[in-house]
C-alpha positions as semicolon CSV with decimal commas, in nm:
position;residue;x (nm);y (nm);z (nm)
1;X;-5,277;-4,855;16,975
2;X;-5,046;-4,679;16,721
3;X;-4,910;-4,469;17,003
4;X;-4,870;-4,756;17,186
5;X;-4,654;-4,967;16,936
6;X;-4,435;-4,622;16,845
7;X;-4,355;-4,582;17,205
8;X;-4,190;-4,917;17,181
9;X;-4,020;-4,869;16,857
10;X;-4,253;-5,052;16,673
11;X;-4,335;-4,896;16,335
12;X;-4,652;-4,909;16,174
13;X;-4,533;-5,109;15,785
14;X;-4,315;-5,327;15,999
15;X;-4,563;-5,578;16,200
16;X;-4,694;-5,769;15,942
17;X;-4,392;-5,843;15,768
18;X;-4,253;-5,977;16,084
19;X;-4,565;-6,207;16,210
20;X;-4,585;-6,327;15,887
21;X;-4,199;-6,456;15,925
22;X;-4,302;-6,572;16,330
23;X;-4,574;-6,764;16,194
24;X;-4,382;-6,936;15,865
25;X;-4,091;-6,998;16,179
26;X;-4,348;-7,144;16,396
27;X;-4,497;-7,388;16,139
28;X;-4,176;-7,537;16,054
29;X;-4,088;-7,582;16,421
30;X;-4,393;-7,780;16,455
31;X;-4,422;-7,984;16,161
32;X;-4,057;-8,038;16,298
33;X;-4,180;-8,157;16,601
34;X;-4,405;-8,377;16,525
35;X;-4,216;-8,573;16,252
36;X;-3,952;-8,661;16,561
37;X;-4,250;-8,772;16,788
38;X;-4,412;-8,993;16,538
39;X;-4,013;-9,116;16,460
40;X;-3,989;-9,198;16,832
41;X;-4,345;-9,370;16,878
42;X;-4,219;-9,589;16,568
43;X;-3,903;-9,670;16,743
44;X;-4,129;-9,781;17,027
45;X;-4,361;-9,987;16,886
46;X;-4,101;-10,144;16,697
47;X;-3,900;-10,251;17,023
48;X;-4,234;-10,314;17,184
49;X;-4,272;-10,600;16,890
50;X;-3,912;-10,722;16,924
51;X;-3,993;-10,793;17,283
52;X;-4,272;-10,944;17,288
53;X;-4,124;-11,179;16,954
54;X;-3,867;-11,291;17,171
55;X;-4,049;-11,300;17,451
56;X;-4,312;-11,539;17,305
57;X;-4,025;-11,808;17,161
58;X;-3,832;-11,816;17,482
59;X;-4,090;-11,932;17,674
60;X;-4,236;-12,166;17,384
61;X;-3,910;-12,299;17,417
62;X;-3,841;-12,265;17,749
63;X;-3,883;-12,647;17,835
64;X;-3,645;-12,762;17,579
65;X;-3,381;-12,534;17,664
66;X;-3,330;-12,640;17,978
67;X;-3,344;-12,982;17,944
């Protein structure tokens, strides 16, 4: 394996260092990520509840609107 990784330039003190930094990277991406999805599922549900609000009053009211 040590042959391996030399033959690519890889040297031996020098992998952990960098997964460790990959894997710090790849946590903050996806704590990232999820804060905007939960962000965007709020701005749905929220629009979702506006809807259905107005929804709800229009037609309650429907019959004296028109008249």
């Amino acid at each position: 394996m040590e042959k391996w990784l030399s033959s690519l330039g890889i040297e031996q003190g020098s992998v952990k260092p960098e997964l460790q930094k990959a894997v710090s990277e790849s946590g903050s991406t996806l704590i990232d990520g999820i804060s905007h999805a939960i962000s965007g599922l709020a701005e749905l549900a929220t629009f979702l509840k506006l809807s259905a609000f107005t929804t709800f009053f229009y037609l309650k009211d429907r019959p004296s609107i028109r008249a």
